[in-house]
PDB file as gemmi writes it, atoms N, CA and C in Angstrom:
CRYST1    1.000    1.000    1.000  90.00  90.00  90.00 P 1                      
ATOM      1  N   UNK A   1       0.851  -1.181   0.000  1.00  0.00           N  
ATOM      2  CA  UNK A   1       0.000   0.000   0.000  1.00  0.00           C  
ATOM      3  C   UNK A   1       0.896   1.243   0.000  1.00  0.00           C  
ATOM      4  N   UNK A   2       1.039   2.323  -0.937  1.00  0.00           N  
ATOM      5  CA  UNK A   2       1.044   3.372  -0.945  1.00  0.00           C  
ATOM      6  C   UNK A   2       1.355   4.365   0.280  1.00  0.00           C  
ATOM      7  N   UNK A   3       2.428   5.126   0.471  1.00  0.00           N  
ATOM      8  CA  UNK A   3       2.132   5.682   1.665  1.00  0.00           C  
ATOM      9  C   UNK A   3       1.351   6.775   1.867  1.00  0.00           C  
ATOM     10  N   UNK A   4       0.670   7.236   0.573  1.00  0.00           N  
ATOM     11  CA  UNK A   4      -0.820   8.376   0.326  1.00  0.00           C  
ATOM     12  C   UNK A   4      -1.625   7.476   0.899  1.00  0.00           C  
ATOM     13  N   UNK A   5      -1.959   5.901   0.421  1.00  0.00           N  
ATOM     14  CA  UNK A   5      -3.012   5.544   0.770  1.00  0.00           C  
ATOM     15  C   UNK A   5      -2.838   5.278   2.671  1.00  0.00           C  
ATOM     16  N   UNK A   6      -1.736   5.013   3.067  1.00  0.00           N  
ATOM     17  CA  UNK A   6      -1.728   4.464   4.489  1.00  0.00           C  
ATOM     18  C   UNK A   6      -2.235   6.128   5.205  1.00  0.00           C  
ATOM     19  N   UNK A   7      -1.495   7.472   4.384  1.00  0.00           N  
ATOM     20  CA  UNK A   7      -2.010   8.575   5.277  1.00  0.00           C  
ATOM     21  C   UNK A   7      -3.556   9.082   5.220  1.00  0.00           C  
ATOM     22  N   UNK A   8      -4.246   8.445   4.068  1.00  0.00           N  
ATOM     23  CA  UNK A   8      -5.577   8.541   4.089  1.00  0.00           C  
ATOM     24  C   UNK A   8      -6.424   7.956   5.308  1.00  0.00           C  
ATOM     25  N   UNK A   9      -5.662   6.936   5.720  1.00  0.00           N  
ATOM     26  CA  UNK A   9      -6.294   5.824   6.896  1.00  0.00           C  
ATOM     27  C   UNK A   9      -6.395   6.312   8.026  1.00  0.00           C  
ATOM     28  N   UNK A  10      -5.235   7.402   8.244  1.00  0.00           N  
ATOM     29  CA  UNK A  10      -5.069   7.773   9.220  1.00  0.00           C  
ATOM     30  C   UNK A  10      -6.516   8.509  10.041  1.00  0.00           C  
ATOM     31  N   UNK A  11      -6.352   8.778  11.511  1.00  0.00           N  
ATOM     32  CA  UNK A  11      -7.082   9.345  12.079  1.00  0.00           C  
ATOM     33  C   UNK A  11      -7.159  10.449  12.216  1.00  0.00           C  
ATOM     34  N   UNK A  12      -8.610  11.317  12.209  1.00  0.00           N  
ATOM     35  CA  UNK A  12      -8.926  12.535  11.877  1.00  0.00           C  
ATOM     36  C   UNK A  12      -7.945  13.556  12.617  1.00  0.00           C  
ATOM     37  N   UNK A  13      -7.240  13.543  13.449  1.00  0.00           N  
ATOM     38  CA  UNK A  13      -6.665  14.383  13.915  1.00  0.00           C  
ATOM     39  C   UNK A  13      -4.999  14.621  13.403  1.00  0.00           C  
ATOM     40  N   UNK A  14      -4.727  13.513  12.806  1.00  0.00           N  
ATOM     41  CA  UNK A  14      -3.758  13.217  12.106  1.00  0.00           C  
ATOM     42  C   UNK A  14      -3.886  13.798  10.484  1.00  0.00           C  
ATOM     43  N   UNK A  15      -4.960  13.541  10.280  1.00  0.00           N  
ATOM     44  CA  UNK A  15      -5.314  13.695   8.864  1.00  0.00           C  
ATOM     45  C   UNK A  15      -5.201  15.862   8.845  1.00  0.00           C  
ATOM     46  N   UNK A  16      -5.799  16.184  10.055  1.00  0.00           N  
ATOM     47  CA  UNK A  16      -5.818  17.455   9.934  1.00  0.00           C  
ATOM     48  C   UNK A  16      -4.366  18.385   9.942  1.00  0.00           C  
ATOM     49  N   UNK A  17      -3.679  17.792  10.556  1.00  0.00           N  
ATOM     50  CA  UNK A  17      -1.896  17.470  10.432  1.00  0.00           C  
ATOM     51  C   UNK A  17      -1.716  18.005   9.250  1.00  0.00           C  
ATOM     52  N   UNK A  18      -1.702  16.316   8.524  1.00  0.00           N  
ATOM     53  CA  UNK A  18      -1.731  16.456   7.258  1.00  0.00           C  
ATOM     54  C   UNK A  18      -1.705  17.527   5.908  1.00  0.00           C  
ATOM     55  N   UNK A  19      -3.042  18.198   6.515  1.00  0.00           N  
ATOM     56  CA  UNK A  19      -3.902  19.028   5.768  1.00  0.00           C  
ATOM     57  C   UNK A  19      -2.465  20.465   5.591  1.00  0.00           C  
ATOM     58  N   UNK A  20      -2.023  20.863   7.109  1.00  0.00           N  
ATOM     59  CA  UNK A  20      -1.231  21.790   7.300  1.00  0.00           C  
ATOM     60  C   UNK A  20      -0.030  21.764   6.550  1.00  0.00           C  
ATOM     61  N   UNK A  21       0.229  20.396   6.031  1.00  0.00           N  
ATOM     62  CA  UNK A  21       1.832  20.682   4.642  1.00  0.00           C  
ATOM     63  C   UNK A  21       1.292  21.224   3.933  1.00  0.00           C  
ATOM     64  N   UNK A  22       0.530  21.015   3.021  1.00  0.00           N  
ATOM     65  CA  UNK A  22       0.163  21.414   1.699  1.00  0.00           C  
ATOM     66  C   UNK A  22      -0.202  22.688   1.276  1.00  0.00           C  
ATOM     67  N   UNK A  23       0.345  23.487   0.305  1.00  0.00           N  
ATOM     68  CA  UNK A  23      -0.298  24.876   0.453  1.00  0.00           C  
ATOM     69  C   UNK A  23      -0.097  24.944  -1.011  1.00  0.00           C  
ATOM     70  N   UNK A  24      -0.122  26.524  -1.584  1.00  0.00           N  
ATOM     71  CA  UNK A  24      -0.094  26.769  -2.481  1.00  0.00           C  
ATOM     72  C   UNK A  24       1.014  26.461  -4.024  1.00  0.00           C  
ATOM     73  N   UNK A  25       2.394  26.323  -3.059  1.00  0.00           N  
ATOM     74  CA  UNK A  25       3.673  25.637  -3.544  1.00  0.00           C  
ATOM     75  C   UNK A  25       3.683  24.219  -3.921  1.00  0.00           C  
ATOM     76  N   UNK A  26       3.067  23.747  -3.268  1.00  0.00           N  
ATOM     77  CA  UNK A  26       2.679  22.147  -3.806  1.00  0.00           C  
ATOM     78  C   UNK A  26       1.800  21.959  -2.887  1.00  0.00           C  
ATOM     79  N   UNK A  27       0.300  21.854  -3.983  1.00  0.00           N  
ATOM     80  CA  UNK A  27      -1.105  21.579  -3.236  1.00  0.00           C  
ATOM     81  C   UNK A  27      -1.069  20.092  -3.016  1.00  0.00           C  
ATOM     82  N   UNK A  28      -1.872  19.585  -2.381  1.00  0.00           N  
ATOM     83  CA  UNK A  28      -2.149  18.386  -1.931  1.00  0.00           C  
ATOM     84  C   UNK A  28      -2.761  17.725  -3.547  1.00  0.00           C  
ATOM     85  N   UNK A  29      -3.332  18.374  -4.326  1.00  0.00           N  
ATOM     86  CA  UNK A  29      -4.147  17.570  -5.570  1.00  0.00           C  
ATOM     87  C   UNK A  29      -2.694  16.795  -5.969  1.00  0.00           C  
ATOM     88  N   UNK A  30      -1.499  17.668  -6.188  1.00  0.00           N  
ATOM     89  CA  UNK A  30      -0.299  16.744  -7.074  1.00  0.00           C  
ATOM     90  C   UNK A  30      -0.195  15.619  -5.773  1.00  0.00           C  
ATOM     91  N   UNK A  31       0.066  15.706  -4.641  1.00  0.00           N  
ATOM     92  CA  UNK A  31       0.644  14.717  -4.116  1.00  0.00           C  
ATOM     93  C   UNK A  31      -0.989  13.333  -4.308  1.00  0.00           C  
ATOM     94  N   UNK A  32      -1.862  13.676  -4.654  1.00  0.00           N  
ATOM     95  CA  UNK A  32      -2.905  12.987  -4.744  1.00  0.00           C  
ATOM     96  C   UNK A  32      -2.523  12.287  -6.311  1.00  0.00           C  
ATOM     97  N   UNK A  33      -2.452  13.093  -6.719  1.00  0.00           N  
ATOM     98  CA  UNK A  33      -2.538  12.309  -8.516  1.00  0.00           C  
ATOM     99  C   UNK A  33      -1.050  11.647  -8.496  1.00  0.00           C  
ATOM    100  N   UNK A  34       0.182  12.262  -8.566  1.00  0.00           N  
ATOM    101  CA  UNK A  34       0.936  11.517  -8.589  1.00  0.00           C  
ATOM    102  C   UNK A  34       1.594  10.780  -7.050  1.00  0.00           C  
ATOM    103  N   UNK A  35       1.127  10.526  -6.812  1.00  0.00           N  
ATOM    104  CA  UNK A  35       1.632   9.732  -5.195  1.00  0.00           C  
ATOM    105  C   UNK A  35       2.377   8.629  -5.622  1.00  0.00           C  
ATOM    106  N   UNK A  36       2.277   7.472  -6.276  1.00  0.00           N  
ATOM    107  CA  UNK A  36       3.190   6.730  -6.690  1.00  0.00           C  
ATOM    108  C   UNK A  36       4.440   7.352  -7.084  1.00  0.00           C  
ATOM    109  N   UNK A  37       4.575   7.728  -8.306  1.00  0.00           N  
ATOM    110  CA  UNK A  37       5.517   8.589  -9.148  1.00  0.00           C  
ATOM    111  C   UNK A  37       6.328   9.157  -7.744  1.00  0.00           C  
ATOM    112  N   UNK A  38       6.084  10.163  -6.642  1.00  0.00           N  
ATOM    113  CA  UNK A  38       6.592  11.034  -5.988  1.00  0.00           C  
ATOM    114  C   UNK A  38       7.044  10.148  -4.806  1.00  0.00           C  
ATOM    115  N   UNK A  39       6.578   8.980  -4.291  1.00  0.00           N  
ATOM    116  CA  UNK A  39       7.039   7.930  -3.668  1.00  0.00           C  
ATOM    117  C   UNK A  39       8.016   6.827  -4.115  1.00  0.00           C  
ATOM    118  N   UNK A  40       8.098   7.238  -5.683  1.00  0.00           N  
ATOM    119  CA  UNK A  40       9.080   6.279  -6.252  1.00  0.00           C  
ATOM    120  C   UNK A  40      10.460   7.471  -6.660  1.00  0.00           C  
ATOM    121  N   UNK A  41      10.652   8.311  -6.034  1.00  0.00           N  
ATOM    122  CA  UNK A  41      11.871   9.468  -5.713  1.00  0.00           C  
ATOM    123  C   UNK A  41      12.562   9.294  -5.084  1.00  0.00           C  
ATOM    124  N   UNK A  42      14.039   9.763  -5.213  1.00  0.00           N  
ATOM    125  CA  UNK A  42      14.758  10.176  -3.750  1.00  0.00           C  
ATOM    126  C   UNK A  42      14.921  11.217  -3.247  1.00  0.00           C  
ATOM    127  N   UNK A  43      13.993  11.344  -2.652  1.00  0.00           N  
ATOM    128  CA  UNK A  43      14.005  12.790  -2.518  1.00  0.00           C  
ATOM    129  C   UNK A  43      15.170  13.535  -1.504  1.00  0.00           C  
ATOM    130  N   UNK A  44      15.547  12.076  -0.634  1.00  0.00           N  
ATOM    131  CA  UNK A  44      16.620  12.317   0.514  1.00  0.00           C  
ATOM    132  C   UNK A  44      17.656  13.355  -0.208  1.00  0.00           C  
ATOM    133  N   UNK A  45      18.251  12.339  -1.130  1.00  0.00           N  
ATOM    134  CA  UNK A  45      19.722  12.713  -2.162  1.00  0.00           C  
ATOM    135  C   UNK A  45      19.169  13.911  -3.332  1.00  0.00           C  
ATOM    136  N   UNK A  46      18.213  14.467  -3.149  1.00  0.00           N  
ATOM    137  CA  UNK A  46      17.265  15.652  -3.955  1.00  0.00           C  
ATOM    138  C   UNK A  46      18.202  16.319  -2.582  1.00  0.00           C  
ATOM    139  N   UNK A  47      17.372  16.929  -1.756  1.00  0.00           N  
ATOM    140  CA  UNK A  47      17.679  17.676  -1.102  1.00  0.00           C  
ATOM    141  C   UNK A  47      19.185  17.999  -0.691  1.00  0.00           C  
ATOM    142  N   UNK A  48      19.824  17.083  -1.000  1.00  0.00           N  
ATOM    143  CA  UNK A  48      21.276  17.494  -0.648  1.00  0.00           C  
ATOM    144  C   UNK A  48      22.224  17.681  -2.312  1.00  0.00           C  
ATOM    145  N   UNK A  49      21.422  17.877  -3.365  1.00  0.00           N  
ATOM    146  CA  UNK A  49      21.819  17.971  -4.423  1.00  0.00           C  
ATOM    147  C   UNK A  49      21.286  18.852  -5.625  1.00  0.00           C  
ATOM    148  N   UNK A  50      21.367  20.416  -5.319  1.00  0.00           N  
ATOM    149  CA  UNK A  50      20.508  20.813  -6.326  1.00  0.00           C  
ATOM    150  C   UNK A  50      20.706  20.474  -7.506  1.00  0.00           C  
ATOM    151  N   UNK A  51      21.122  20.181  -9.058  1.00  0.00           N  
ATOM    152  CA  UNK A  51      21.079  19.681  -9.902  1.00  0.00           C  
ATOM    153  C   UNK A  51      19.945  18.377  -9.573  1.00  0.00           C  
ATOM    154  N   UNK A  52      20.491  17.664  -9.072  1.00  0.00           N  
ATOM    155  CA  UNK A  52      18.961  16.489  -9.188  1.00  0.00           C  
ATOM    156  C   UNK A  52      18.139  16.994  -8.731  1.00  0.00           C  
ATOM    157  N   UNK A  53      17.430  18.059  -7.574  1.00  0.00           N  
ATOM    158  CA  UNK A  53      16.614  18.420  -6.959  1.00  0.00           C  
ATOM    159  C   UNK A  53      15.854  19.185  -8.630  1.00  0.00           C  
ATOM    160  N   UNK A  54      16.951  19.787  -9.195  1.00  0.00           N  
ATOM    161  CA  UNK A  54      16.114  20.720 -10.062  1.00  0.00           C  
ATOM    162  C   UNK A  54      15.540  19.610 -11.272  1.00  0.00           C  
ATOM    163  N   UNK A  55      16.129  18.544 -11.645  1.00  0.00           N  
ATOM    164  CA  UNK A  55      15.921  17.340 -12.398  1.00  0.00           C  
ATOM    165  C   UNK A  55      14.691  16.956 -12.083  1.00  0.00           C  
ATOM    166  N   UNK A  56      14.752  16.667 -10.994  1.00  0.00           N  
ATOM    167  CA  UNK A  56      13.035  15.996 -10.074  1.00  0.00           C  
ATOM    168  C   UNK A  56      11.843  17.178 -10.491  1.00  0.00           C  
ATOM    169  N   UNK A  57      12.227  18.364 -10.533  1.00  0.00           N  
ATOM    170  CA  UNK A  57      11.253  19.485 -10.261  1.00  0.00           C  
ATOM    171  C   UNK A  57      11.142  19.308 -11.978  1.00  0.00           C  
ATOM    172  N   UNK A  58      11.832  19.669 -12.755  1.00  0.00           N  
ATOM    173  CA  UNK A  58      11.437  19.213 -14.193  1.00  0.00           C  
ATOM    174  C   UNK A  58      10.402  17.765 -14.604  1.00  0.00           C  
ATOM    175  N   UNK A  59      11.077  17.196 -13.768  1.00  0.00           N  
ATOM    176  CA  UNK A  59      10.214  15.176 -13.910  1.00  0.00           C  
ATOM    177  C   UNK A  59       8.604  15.405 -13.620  1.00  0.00           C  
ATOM    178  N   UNK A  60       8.534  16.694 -12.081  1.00  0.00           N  
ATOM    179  CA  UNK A  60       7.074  16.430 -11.996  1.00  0.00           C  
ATOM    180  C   UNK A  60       6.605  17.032 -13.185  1.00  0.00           C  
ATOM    181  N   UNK A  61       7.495  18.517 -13.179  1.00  0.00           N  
ATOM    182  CA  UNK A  61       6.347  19.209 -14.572  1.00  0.00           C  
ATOM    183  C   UNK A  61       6.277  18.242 -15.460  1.00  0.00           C  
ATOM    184  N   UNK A  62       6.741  17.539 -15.803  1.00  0.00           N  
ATOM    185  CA  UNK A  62       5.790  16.099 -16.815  1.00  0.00           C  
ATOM    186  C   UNK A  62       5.289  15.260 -16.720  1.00  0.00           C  
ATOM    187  N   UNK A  63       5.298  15.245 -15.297  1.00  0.00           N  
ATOM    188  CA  UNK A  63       4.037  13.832 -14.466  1.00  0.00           C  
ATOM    189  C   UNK A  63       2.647  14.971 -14.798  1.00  0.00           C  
ATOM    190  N   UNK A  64       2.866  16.014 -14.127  1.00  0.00           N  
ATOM    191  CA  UNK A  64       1.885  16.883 -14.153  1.00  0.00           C  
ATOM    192  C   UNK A  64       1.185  16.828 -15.690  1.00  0.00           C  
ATOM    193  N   UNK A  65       2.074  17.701 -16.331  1.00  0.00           N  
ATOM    194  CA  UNK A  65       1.423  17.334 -17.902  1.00  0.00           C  
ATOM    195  C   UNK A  65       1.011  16.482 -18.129  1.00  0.00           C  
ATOM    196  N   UNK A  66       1.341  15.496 -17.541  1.00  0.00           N  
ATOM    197  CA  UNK A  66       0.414  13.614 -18.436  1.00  0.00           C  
ATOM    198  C   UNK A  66      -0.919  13.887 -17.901  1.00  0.00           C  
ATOM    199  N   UNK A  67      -0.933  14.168 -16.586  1.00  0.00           N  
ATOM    200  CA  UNK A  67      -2.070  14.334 -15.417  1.00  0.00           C  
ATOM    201  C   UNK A  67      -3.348  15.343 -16.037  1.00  0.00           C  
ATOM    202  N   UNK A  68      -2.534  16.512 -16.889  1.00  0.00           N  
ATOM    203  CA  UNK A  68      -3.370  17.334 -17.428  1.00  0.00           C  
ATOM    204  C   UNK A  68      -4.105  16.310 -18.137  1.00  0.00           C  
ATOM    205  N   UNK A  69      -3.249  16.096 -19.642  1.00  0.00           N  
ATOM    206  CA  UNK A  69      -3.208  15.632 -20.545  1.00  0.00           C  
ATOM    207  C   UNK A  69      -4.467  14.129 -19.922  1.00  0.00           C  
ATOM    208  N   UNK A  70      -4.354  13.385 -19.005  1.00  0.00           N  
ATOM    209  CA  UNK A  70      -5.713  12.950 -19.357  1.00  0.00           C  
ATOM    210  C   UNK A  70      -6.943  13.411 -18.196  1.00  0.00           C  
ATOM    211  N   UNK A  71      -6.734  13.683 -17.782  1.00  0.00           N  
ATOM    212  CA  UNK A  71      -7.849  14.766 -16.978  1.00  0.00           C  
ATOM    213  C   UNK A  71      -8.740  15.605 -18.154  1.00  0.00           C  
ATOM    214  N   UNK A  72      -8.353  16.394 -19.037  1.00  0.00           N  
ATOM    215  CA  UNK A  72      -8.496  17.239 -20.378  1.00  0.00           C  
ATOM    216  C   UNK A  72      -9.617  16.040 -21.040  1.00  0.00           C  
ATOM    217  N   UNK A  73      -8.910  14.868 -20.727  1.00  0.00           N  
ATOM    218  CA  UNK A  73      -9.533  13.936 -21.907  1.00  0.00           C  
ATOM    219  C   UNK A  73     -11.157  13.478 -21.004  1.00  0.00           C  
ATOM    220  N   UNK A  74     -10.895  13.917 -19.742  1.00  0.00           N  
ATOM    221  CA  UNK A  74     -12.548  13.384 -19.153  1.00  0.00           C  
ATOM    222  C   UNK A  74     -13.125  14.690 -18.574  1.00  0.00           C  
ATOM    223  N   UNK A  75     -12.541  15.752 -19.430  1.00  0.00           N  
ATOM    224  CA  UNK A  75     -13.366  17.061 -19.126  1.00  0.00           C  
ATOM    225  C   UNK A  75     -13.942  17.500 -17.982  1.00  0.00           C  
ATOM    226  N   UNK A  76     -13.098  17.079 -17.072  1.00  0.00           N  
ATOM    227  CA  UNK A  76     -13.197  17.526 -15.599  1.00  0.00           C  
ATOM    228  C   UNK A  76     -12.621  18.229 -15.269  1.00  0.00           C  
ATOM    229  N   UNK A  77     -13.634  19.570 -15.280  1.00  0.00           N  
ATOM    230  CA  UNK A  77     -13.273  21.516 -15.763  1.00  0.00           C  
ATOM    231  C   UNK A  77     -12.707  21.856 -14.307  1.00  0.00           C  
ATOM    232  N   UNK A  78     -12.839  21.451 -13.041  1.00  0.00           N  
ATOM    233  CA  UNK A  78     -11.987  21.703 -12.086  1.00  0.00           C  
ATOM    234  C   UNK A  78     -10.639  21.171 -11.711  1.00  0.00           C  
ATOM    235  N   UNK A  79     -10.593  20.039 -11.938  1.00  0.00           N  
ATOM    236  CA  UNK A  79      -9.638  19.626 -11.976  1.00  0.00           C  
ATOM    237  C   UNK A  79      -8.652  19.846 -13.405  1.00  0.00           C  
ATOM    238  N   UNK A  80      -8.999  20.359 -14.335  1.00  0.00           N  
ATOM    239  CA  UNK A  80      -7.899  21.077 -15.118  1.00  0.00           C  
ATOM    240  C   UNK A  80      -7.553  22.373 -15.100  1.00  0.00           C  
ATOM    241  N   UNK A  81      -8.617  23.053 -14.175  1.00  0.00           N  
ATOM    242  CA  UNK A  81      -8.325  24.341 -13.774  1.00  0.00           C  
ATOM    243  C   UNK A  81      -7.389  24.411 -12.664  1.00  0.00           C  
ATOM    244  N   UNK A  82      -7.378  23.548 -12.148  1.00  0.00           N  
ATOM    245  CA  UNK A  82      -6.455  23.107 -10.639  1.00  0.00           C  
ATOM    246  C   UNK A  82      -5.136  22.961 -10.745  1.00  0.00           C  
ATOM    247  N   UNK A  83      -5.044  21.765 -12.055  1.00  0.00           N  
ATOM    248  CA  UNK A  83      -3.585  21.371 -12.611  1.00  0.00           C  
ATOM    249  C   UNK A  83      -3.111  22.997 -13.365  1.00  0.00           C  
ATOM    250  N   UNK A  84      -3.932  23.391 -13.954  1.00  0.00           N  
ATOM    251  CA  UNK A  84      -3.156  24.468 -14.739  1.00  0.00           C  
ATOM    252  C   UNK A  84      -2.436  25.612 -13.744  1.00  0.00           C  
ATOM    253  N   UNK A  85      -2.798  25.702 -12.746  1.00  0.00           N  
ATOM    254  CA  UNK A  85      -2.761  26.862 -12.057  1.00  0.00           C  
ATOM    255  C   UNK A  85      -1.567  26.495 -11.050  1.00  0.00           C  
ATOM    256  N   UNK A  86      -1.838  24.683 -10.972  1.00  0.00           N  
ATOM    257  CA  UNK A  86      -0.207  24.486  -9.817  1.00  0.00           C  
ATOM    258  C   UNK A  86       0.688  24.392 -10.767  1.00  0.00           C  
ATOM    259  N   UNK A  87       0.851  24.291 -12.326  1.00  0.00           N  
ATOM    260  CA  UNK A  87       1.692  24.096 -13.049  1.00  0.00           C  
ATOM    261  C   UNK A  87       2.608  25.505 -13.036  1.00  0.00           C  
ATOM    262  N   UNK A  88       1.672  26.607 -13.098  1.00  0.00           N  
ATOM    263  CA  UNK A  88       1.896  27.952 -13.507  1.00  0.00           C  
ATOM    264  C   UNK A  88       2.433  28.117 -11.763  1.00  0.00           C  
ATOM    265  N   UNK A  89       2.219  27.770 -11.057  1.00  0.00           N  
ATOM    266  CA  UNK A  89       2.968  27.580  -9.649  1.00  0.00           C  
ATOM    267  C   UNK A  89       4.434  27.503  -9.564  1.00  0.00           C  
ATOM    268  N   UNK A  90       3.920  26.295  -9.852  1.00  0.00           N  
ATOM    269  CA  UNK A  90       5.701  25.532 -10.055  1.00  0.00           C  
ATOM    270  C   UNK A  90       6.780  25.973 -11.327  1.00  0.00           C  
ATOM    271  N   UNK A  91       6.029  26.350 -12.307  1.00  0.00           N  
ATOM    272  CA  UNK A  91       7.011  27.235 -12.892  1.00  0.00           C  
ATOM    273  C   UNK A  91       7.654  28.710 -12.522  1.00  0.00           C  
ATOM    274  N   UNK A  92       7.103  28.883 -11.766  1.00  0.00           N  
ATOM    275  CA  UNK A  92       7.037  29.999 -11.155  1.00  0.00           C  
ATOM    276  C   UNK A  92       8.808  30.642 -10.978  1.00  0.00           C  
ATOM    277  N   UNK A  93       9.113  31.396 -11.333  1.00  0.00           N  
ATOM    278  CA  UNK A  93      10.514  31.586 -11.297  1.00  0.00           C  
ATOM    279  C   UNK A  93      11.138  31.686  -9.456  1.00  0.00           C  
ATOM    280  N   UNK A  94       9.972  32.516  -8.947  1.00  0.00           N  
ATOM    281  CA  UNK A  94      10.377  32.315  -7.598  1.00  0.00           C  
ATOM    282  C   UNK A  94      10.619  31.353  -6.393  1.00  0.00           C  
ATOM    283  N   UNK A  95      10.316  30.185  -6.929  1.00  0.00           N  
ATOM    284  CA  UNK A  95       9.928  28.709  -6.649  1.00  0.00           C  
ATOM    285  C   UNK A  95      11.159  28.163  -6.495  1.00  0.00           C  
ATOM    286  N   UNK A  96      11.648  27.561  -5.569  1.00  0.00           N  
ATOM    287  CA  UNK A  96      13.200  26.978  -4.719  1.00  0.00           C  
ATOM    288  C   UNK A  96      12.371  25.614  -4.942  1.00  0.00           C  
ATOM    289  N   UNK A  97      14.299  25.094  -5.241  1.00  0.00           N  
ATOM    290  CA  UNK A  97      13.689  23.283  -5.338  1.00  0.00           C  
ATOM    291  C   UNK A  97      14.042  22.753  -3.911  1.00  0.00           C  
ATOM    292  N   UNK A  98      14.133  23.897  -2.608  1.00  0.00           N  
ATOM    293  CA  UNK A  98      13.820  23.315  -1.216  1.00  0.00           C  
ATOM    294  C   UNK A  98      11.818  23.351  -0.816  1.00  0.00           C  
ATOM    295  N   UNK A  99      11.280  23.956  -2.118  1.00  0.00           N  
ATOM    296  CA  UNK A  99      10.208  23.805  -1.527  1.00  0.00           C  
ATOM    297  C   UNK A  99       9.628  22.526  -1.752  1.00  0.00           C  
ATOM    298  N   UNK A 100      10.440  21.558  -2.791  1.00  0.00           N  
ATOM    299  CA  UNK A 100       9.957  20.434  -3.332  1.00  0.00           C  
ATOM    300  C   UNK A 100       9.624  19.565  -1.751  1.00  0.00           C  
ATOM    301  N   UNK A 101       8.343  18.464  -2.153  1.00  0.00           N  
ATOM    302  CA  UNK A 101       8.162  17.966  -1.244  1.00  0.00           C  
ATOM    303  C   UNK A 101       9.370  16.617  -0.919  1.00  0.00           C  
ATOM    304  N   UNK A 102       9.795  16.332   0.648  1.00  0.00           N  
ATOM    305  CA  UNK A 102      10.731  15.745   1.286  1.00  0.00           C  
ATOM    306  C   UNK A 102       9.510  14.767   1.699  1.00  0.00           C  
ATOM    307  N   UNK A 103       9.595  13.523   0.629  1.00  0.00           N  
ATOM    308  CA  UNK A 103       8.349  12.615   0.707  1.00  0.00           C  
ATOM    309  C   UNK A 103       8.434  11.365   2.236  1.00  0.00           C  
ATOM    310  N   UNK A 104       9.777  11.149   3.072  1.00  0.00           N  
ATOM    311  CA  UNK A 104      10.075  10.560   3.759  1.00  0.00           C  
ATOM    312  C   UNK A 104       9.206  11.312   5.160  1.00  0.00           C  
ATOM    313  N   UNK A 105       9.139  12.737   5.258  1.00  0.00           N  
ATOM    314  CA  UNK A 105       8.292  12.943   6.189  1.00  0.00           C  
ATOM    315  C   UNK A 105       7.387  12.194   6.297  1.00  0.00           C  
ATOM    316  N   UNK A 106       6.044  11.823   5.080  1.00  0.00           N  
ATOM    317  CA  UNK A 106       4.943  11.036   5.745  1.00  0.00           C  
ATOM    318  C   UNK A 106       5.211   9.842   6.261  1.00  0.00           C  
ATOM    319  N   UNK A 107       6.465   9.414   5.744  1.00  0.00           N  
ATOM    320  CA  UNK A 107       6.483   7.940   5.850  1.00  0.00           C  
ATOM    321  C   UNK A 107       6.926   7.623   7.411  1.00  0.00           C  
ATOM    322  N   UNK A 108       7.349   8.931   8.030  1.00  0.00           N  
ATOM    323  CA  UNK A 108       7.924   9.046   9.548  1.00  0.00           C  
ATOM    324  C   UNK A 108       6.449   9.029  10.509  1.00  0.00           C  
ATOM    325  N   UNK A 109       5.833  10.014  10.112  1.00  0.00           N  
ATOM    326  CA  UNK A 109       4.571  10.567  10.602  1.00  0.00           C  
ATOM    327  C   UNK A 109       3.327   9.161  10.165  1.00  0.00           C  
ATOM    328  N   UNK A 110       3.892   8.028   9.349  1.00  0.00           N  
ATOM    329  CA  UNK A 110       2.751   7.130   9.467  1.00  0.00           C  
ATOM    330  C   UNK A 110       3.285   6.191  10.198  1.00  0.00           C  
ATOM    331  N   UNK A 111       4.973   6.130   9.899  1.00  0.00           N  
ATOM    332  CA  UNK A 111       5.406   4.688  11.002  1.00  0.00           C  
ATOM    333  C   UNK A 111       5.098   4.757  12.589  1.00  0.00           C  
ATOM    334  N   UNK A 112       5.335   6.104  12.446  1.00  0.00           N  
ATOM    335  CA  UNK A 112       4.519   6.871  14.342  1.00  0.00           C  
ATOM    336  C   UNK A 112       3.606   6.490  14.612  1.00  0.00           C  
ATOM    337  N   UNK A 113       2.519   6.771  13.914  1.00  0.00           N  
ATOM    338  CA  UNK A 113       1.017   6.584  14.137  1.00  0.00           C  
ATOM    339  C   UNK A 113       1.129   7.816  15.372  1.00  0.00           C  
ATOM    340  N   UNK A 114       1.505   8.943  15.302  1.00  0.00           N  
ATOM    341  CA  UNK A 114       1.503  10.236  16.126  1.00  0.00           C  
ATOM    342  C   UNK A 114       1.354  11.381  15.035  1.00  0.00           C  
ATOM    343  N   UNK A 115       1.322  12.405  15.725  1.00  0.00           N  
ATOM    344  CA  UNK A 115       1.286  14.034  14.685  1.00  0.00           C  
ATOM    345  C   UNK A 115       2.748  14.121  14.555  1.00  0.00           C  
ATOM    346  N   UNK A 116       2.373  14.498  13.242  1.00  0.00           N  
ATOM    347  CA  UNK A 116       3.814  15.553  12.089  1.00  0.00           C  
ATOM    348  C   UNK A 116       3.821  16.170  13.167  1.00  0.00           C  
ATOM    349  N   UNK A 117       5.485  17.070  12.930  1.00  0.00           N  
ATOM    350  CA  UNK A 117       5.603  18.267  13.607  1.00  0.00           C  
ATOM    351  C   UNK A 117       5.030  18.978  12.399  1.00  0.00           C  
TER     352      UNK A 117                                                      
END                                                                             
């Protein structure tokens, strides 16, 4: 199982945790659509390496695009309004590849079964 799907399981007070990573820099919809893809990263050796960090940040903008690309195809007008707007996010020139998500946090915060800091 997924560690999106194990933090879905989690309990409501945990889940509200949760809620508090995600913001405008990387909304919770990408870590929803691509959760595999972003769990199959290193994000450890990202963070201590900008060149790959900036590599990874290129990789999503094309997970993302596929994501458009079939979302578009089942005309689900919010959810391509959603993708377009975190895309235009993340391109964003002001955008640090320390804001990329450090995917080992959840996996700390689910082996706990306690609250994220």
């Amino acid at each position: 199982m997924s560690q999106w799907n194990q933090v879905q399981q989690l309990e409501i007070k945990f889940l509200e945790q949760v809620d508090q990573f995600y913001d405008d820099n990387f909304p919770m919809e990408i870590r929803h659509l691509l959760a595999q893809w972003i769990e199959n990263q290193d994000w450890e050796a990202a963070s201590n390496n900008e060149t790959m960090a900036t590599i990874l940040l290129q990789n999503l903008l094309i997970q993302l695009d596929e994501q458009l690309g079939r979302v578009s195809k089942e005309k689900n007008l919010l959810l391509i309004h959603n993708l377009k707007r975190i895309r235009k996010v993340l391109q964003s020139p002001g955008l640090t590849t320390a804001q990329l998500p450090l995917d080992r946090h959840g996996e700390t915060c689910i082996q706990r079964s306690k609250p994220c800091p």
